[in-house]
C-alpha positions in Angstrom: 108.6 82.6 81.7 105.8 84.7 80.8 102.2 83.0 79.2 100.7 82.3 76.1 97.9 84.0 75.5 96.7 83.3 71.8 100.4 82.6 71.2 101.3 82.0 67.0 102.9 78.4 66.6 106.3 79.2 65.5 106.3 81.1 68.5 105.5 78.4 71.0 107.8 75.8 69.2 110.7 78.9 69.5 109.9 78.7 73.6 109.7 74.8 73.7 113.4 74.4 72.7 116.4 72.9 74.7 116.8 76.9 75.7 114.1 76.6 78.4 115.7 73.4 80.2 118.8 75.2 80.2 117.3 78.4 82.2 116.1 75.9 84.5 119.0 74.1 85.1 120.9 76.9 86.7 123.7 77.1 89.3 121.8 77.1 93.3 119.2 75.0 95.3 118.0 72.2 93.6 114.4 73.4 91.7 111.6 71.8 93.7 107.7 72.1 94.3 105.8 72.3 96.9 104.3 72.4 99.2 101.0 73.0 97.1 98.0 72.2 96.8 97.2 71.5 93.6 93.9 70.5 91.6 93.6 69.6 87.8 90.3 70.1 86.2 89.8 68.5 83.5 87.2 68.7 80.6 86.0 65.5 79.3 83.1 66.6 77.3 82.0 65.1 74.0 83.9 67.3 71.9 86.8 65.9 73.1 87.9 63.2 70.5 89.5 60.0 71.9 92.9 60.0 71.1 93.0 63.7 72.1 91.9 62.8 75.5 94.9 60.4 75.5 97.1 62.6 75.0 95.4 65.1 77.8 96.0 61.9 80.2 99.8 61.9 79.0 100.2 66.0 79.6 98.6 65.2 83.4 101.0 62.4 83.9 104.1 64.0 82.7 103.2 67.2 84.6 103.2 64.7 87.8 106.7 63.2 87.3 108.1 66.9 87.4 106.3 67.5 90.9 107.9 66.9 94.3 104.6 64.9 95.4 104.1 64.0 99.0 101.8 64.9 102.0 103.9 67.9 103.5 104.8 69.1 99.8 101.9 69.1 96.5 99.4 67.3 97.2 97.4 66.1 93.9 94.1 65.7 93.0 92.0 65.6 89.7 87.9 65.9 88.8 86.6 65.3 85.5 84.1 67.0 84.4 81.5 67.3 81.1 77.1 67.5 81.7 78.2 66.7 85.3 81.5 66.1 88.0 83.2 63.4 88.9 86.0 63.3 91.4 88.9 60.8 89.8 91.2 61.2 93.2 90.8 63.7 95.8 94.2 65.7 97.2 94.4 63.5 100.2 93.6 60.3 98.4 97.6 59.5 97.5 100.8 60.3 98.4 102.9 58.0 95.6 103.1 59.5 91.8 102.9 55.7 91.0 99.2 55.6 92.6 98.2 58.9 91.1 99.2 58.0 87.5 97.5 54.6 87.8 94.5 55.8 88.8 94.9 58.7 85.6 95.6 55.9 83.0 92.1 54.4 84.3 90.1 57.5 83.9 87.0 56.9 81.6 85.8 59.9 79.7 82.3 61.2 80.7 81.3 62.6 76.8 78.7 64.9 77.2 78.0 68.9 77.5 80.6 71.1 78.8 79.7 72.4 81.9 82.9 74.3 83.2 81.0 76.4 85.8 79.7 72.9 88.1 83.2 71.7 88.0 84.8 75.4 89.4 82.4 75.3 91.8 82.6 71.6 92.5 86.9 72.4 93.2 86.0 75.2 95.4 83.2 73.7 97.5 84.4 70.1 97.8 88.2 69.5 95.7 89.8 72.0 98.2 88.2 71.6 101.5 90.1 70.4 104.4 88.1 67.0 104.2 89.4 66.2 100.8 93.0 66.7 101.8 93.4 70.5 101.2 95.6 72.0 104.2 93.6 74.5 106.4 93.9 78.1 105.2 96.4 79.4 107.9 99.1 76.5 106.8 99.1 79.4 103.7 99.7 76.9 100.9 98.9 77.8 97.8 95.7 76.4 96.1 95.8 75.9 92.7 93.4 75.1 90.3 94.4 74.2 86.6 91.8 73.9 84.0 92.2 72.0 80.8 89.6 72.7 78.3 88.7 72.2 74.4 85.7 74.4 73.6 83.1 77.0 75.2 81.4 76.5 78.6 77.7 75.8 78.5 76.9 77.6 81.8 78.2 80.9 83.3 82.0 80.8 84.6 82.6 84.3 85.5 80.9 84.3 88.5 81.7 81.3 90.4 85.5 81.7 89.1 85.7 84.9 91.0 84.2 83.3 94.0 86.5 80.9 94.0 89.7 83.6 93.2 87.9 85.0 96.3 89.0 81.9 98.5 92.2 82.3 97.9 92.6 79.6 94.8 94.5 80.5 92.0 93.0 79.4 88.9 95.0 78.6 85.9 93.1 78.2 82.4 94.6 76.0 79.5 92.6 76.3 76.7 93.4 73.7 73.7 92.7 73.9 70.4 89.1 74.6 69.9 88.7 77.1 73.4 87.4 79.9 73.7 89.7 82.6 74.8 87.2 85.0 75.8 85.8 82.2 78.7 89.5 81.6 79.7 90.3 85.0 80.7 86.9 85.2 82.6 87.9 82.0 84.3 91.4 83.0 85.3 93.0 84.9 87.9 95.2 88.4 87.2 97.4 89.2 85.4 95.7 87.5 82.9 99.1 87.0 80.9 100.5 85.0 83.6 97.4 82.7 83.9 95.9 82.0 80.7 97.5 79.3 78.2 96.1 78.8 74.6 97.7 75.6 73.0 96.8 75.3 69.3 96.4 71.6 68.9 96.5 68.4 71.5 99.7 67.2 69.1 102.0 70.3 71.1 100.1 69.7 74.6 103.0 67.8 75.6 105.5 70.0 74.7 103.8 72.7 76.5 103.3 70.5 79.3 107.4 71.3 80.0 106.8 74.5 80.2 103.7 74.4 82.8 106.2 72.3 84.3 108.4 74.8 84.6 105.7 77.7 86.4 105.2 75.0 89.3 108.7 74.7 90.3 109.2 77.3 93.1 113.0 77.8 94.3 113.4 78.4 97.6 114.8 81.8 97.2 114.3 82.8 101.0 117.4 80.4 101.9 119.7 82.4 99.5 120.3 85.4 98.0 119.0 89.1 99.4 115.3 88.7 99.2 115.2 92.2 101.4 111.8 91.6 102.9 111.8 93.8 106.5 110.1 90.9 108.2 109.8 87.6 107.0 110.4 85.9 103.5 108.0 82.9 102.6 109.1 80.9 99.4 106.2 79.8 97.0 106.3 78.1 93.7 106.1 81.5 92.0 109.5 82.7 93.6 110.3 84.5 97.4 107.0 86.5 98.8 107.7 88.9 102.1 105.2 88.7 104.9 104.7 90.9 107.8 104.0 90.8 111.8 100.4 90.8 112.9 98.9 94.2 113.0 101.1 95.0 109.8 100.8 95.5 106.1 103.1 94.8 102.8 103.6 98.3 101.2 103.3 98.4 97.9 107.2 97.7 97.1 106.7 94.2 98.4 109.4 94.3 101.1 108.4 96.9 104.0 106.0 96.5 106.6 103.8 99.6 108.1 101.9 99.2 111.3 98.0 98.5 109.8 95.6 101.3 110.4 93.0 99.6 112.2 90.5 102.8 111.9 90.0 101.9 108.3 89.3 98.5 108.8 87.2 98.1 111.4 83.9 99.5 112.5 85.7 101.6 115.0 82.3 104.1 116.2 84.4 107.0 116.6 82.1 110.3 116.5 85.1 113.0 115.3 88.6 111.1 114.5 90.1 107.1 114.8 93.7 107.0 115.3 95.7 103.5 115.4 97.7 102.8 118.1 99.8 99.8 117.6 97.1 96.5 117.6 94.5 98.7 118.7 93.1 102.2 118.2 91.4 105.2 120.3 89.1 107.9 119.8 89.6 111.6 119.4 87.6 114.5 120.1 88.0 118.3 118.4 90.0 121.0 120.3 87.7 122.3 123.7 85.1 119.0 123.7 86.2 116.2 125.6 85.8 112.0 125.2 82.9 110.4 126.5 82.5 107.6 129.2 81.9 105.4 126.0 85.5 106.1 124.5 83.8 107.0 120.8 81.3 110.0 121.3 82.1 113.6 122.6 80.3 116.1 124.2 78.0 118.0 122.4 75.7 120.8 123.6 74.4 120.0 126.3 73.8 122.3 129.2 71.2 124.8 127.3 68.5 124.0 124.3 67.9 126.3 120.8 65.3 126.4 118.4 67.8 126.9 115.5 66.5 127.3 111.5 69.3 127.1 108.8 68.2 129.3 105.8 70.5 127.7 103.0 71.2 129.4 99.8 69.9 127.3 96.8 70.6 129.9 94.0 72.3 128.8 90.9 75.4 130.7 91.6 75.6 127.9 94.2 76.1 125.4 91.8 74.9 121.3 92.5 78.8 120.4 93.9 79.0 123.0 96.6 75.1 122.3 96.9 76.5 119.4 98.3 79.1 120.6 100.4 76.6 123.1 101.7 74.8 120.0 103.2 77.8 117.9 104.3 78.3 121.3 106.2 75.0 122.1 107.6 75.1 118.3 108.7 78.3 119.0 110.9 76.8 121.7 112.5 74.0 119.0 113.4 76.8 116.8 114.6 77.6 119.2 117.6 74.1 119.8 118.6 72.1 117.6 120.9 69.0 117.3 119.0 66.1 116.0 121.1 62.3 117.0 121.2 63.5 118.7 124.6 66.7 119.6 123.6 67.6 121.4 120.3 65.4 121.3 117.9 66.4 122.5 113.6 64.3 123.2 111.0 65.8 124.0 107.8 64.6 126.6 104.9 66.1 126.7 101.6 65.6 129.8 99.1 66.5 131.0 95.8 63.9 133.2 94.0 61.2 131.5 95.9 61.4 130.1 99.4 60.6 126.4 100.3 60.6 124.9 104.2 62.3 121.6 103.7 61.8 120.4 107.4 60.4 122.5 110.2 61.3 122.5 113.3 59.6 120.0 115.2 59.5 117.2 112.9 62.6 115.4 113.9 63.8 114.8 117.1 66.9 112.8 116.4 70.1 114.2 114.8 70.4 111.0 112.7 66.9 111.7 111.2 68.1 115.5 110.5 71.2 114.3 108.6 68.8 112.3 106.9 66.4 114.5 106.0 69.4 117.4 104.7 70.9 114.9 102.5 67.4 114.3 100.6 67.4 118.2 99.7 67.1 118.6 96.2 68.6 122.0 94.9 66.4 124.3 93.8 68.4 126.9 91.7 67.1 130.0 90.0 67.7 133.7 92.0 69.0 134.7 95.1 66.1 136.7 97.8 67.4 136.8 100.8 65.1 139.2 102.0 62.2 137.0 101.4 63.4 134.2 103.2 64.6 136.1 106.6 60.6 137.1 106.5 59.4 133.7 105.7 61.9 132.6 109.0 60.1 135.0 110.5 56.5 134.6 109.9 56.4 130.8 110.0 59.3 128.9 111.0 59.4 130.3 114.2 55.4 129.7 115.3 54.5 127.0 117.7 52.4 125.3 114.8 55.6 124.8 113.1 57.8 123.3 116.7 59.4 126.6 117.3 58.6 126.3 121.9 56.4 128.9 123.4 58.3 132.7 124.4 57.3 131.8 128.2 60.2 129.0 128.4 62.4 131.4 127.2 64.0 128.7 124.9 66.8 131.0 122.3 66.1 131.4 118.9 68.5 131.2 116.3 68.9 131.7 113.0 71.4 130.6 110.6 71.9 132.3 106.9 74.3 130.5 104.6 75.1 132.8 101.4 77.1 133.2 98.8 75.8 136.3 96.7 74.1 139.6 96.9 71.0 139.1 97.8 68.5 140.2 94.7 65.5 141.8 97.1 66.0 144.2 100.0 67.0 142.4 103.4 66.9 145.4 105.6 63.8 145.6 107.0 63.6 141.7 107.9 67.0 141.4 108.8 65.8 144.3 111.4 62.2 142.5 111.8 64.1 138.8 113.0 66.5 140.7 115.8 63.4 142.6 117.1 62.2 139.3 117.7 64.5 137.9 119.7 66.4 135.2 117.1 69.9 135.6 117.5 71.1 136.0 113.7 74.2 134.5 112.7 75.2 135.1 108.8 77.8 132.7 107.2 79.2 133.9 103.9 80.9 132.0 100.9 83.1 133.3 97.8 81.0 136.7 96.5 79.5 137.2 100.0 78.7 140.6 100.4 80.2 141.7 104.1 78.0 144.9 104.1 74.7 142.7 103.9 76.3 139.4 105.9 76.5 142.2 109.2 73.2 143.6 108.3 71.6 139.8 108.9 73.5 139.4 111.9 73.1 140.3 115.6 75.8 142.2 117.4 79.0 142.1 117.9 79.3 141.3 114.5 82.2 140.1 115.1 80.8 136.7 116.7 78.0 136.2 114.8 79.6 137.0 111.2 81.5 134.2 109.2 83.3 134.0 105.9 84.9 131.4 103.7 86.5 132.4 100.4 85.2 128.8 98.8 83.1 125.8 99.7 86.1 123.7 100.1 87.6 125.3 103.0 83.9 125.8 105.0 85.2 123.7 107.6 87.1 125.7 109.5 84.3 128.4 110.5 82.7 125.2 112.3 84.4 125.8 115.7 83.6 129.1 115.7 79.9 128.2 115.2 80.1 125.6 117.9 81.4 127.9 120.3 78.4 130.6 119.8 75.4 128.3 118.7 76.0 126.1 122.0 74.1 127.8 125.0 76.9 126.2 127.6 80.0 128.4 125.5 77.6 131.5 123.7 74.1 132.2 124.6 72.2 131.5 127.5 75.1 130.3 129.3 74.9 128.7 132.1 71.4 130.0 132.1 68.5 127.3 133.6 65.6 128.0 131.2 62.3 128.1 133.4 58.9 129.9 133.2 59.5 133.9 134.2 56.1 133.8 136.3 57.3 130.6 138.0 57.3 132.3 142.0 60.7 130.3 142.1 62.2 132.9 139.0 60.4 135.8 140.7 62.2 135.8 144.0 65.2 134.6 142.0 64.7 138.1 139.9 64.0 140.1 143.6 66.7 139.0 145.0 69.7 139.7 142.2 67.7 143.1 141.7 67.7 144.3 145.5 71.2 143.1 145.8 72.4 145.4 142.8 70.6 148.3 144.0 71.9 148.2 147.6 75.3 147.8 145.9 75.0 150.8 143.8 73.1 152.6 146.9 77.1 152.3 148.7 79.0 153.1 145.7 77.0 156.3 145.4 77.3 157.2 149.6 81.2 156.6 148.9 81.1 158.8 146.1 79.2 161.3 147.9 82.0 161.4 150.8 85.1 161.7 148.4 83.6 164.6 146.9 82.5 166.1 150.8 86.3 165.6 151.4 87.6 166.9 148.2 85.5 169.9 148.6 86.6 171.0 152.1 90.5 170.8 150.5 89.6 173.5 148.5 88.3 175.4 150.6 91.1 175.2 152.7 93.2 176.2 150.6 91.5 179.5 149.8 
């Protein structure tokens, strides 16, 4: 039976005939309640007139003889409430209807303001704990709060009524009369057509009282019929509900059960990918790094340091949403890089018609305070010149005063271009300028990229150091690539121990590797000398 909501009465007297006890005298289990627990709220405020609060005391007590009351099925209880709250009998006070309805008929009204707010918060905070008679939560019966009103709440209801939907307790608003409908719905829990009542007078709150009557009689539908639930079916008053095993959810068609994904509900710490596993979970690293002695992080660069600057396009062909990619991208490149003051170290330059140094390199010396530092970028707009920004990389972000380490500790430089147009100023001669340098040049193109000037920024092979995305969507996959040259242990300076070339330690080093290659090449060439002897002598043999 669906719920009034500002229901016309010809239309409620049409519902309230012998029809509905005829639907609910149907062929199976005898119709029942329970168990519940269930508390009435009931306003008592000045504005309600005496003989209409008698006949709110007759709608409680006739709702009562229609309940299967008892302490392992509803358990009752009722508050009054007006300026302030008073408990009339708490859930665990009686287990007779004949006690309950005795102490109802002896309930004397409090006449004065309407505070509905106190007495939701009163049921949630005191009417429904465990110490009042309400069952613990993991018994899983149902808490139910039904509130009878006549006019407009003189405090705020929204609030606490969603704090206490929040709980668990299902709030049922009656609204009689003089209500206001707007205050019910606020009050009652979703859908909204199922939970709020609007009776037009106190003469038909009996009559309507049948067919509340009627939406706290659950059937114990589990014990018959196909309820289909994959796990386990759990009868409530409002009809069969299916419940599933720990560690799985209810899909959305209310029978099935999926194993939960625990990686989006706890705080699992994984650095690259969660995956559930059953009750638990695991972490996962990207293809060629490897899981950490801590189970969540992965290896990151580790066995060689750079000085790496990102020059990032902010041109308007950029536009603010790939803007934003461009940073979430940039930041993943940060994610495989083991940023220390000793370790790497990234400065970031952004350029459009003018160039602007957002972070140099020595300012940060964490990667969470990079991250931090890319997502504050504001996008500048305007024109692309790219050629002014290689020779702002580099005049100044590769100087000591700016982080960049000193030549003698023969820390790699790189540079990092991100694109997406043809650049508006020449970038030949500082393209050149940057690999006469030393930087390593790597060029990563997007969309209109031009190829011819993304090579001409980049060091050779091209083929390593160039990238290309046809969109901002799909950037992700050049990050492996990256990884793989931008990380001293797998591209530059491999393997490589970066020390001091005067240290005496690096010049017998260096003696040592260059006297063995010469005295290698001094044999190759005696060998080469004798086949030729030999080959000679043949011919003249033969003549």
């Amino acid at each position: 039976m669906r719920g009034l909501l500002c229901s016309p009465l010809p239309m409620l007297l049409l519902l309230l005939q012998p029809s509905w006890e005829s639907q609910v005298q149907f062929a199976g289990p005898r119709c029942r309640t329970g168990p519940l627990d269930l508390v009435f709220v009931i306003d008592s405020s000045r504005s309600v007139r005496p003989f209409e609060f008698e006949t709110m005391r007759q709608f409680l007590v006739g709702l009562l003889r229609g309940l299967d009351v008892g302490p392992n099925a509803t358990r009752v209880g009722v508050i009054q409430y007006s300026s302030q709250v008073q408990s009339v009998f708490r859930l665990g006070a009686f287990s007779r209807r004949e006690d309950m309805e005795r102490a109802i008929r002896a309930l004397v009204p409090l006449a004065q303001g309407t505070m509905t707010g106190l007495a939701i918060q009163y049921a949630m905070n005191v009417a429904f704990s465990v110490a009042e008679g309400a069952r613990p939560p993991e018994a899983r019966v149902p808490r139910i709060a039904v509130i009878v009103t006549d006019g407009r709440p003189q405090d705020r209801v929204a609030e606490v009524a969603a704090q206490a939907r929040a709980r668990g307790i299902e709030i049922y608003a009656v609204g009689v009369q003089r209500a206001d409908v707007g205050s019910l719905r606020a009050m009652a829990s979703p859908p909204l057509d199922e939970h709020v009542f609007l009776v037009e007078s106190f003469d038909l709150i009996q009559e309507f009282g049948l067919q509340f009557q009627g939406r706290l009689c659950a059937i114990d539908h589990c014990s018959f019929g196909n309820h289909s639930c994959q796990h386990e079916c759990v009868s409530t008053f409002r009809g069969p509900r299916c419940h599933c095993r720990e560690g799985h959810d209810l899909l959305p068609d209310g029978r099935s059960c999926q194993a939960r994904d625990l990686c989006n509900g706890v705080d699992h710490g994984c650095e690259f990918q969660c995956v559930s596993e059953g009750l638990s979970y695991r972490c996962l690293c990207p293809e060629g790094q490897q899981l950490q002695a801590d189970g969540k992080s992965c290896n990151r660069c580790r066995e060689g340091h750079v000085d790496l600057v990102l020059l990032v396009d902010g041109s308007k062909s950029v536009r603010p949403q790939n803007f934003e990619l461009v940073k979430r991208f940039v930041n993943q490149i940060v994610d495989f890089l083991d940023v220390s003051p000793e370790g790497t170290r990234v400065g970031l330059v952004q350029f459009s018609s003018r160039v602007r140094t957002e972070f140099p390199l020595g300012r940060y010396g964490t990667a969470a305070e990079v991250k931090q530092a890319v997502l504050a970028v504001e996008y500048m707009e305007r024109g692309t010149m790219t050629g002014l920004a290689l020779r702002h990389m580099v005049e100044h972000s590769f100087s000591e005063a700016q982080g960049a380490r000193p030549r003698a500790l023969n820390v790699p430089r790189v540079g990092l271009v991100f694109t997406d147009g043809r650049s508006q100023d020449d970038i030949s001669v500082w393209a050149a300028r940057a690999k006469e340098e030393g930087i390593v040049m790597y060029a990563v193109g997007v969309g209109k990229a031009v190829e011819e000037e993304l090579r001409q920024i980049a060091s050779e092979p091209a083929e390593l150091h160039v990238s290309y995305s046809p969109d901002f969507g799909s950037m992700t996959h050049l990050l492996e690539n990256l990884r793989g040259s931008i990380c001293p242990e797998e591209g530059i300076g491999a393997g490589t121990e970066l020390r001091s070339p005067c240290e005496c330690e690096s010049l017998v080093e260096f003696q040592g590797r260059t006297l063995g290659a010469l005295e290698k090449l001094t044999q190759n060439l005696a060998q080469l000398a004798a086949r030729l002897e030999d080959l000679e002598n043949q011919l003249a043999s033969q003549k």
